[in-house]
C-alpha positions, 0 to 999 in steps of 0.5 A: 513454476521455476524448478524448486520453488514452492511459492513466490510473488511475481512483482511486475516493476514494469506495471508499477512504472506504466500504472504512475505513468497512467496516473500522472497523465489522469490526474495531471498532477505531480505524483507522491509515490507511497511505499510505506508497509514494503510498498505495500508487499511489492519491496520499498525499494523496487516499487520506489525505483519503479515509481520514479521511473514512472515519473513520480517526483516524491516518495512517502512513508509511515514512519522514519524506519522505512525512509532510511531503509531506502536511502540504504537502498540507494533512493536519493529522491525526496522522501516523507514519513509522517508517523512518529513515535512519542519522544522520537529524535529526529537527527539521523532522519534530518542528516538523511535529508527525510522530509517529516510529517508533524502533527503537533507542537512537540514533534515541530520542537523535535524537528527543530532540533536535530537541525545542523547549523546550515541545513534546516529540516524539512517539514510537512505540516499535518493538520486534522481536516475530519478522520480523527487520526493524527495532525494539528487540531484546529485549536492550535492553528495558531500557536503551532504555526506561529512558531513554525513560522518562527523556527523557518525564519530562524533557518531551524526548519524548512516548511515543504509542505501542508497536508492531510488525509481524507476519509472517502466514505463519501464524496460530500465528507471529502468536500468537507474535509478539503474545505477545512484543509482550506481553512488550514490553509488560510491560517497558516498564509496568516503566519507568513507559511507559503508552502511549495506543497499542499497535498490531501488526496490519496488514490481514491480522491485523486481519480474522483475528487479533481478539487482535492488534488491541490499541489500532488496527490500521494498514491499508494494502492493504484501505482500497484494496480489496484482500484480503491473502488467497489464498483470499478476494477483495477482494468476499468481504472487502466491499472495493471495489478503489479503482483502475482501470488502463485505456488506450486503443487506440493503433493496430489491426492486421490480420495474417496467420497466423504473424505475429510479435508484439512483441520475441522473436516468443514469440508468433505468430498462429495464424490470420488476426487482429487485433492491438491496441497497448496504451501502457502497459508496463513503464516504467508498471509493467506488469510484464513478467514477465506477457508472454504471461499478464496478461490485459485486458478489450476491449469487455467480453471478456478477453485474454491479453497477447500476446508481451512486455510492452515498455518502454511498450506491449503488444500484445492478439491479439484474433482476429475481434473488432471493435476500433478505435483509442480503444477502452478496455483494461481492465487491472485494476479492480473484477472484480465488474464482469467486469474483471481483478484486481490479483489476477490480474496479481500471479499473472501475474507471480508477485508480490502485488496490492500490488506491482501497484497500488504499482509503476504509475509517474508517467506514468500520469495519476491521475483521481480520481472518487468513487462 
């Protein structure tokens, strides 16, 4: 660990870049990078630059605040946000060249509206396909895209693109699902709309379901290494996980047999042992729900978090094993290189490697480095 630092995420740029590389040539398809939540705790900005760099021709986010955060951070590519709040003006998004996802006839209007005399806003159209989220139900086909139709003749919007999402609780309810996104289609080539692109698959059905991939896929967890699949890790995929969470060790601890450790006592020494201090917890996204299963890499040999995670520390029974103050904790990271997974950590805590790289919060410095 670099002198005085306690925490950080190590973010390989250089990862980001090769794993879209890998995808393009994969799925042979034109990438739609996802960098919505912080890019998914790598940094928007970084993990955009990486991506495009990587060959991704687009970027994607949740909402209309994460766009504009890139086109402060210099990002000039195309961008998408999808999620809106009700009543929301769309001026400052259309005046930013954000592309919108619209999911219903009021958000269409409101697009519509903030269009400048010579430039029209461009418009993804959501359609609902199965997951029971947002997007233009199949009662209002018609009217909805009747009128987009209209609003893109009169040069109020510019129709860039149709798209949904998929469940993957199966392979058969994403066959359905693109069937209906098929549908949707059709009803929209009915009205005149011609889309440069259809877009429904995200990283799980861009790798597994070919017949999904239509125009591009939007990949948000794979350009960051990590695999959406139980039964095929990151390194069988031929992604290299982008982010490594490490501390160093706060202070070193010498304890008896029987010694209690950390709020509750859930954990006490069995024999005569060494406890080590982690300072990363649950305020940093640690999930607590781990206490006692999450495991650590010290000096190259794993361990099991002992007792509970706290709010901003956790404690490492190490046993007879040489460990010092400053020494390197390794929570997640490449497990090719012999460290725990995301993976691991999401088992631990009964969630997803999507919810471990996203939660790690703002105290936690981010390095960039590239390999």
């Amino acid at each position: 660990m670099p002198e005085g630092v306690m925490r950080e995420a190590v973010i390989d740029i250089g990862a980001i870049t090769a794993n879209v590389r890998h995808l393009r040539k994969l799925t042979e398809s034109q990438i739609i990078a996802v960098v919505k939540a912080d890019g998914y705790g790598h940094g928007a900005v970084r993990s955009a630059a990486a991506a495009l760099e990587g060959g991704a021709t687009r970027l994607a986010v949740a909402d209309v605040a994460e766009a504009l955060a890139l086109r402060r951070g210099g990002i000039d590519a195309p961008i998408m946000a999808w999620l809106h709040a009700p009543g929301a003006s769309f001026v400052e998004a259309a005046s930013q060249g954000i592309e919108l996802g619209i999911s219903n006839i009021e958000q269409l209007l409101a697009a519509a509206a903030a269009a400048s005399r010579d430039q029209p806003v461009s418009v993804h159209l959501k359609v609902e396909t199965g997951l029971a989220r947002n997007g233009i139900a199949p009662a209002d086909y018609s009217v909805v895209f009747a009128e987009a139709a209209r609003l893109e003749r009169l040069g109020k919007l510019r129709i860039t693109g149709i798209f949904s999402h998929l469940s993957n609780a199966s392979a058969a309810d994403d066959r359905t699902a693109v069937s209906r996104f098929q549908v949707a289609l059709a009803a929209a080539a009915q009205q005149g709309i011609t889309p440069q692109l259809r877009h429904i698959a995200a990283t799980h059905a861009a790798i597994d379901l070919p017949e999904s991939r239509f125009d591009c896929v939007r990949i948000g967890l794979g350009i960051y290494g990590l695999s959406p699949f139980p039964d095929r890790s990151a390194a069988d995929l031929g992604l290299r996980p982008a982010m490594t969470l490490r501390a160093a060790v706060a202070a070193v601890r010498r304890v008896p047999a029987g010694q209690g450790v950390s709020y509750g006592y859930t954990h006490r020494t069995a024999t005569e042992s060494t406890l080590a201090l982690v300072p990363l917890g649950y305020a940093d996204g640690v999930p607590r729900a781990a206490s006692g299963k999450g495991s650590v890499s010290v000096g190259g040999r794993r361990f099991t978090v002992a007792g509970r995670i706290a709010m901003d520390q956790f404690v490492v029974d190490v046993g007879e094993t040489p460990v010092a103050v400053g020494d390197e904790v390794v929570l997640f990271g490449d497990p090719t290189l012999g460290v725990p997974s995301a993976d691991e950590w999401g088992d631990a805590s009964g969630s997803i490697n999507y919810e471990i790289v996203t939660r790690i919060g703002p105290r936690v410095p981010r390095r960039q480095v590239s390999q």
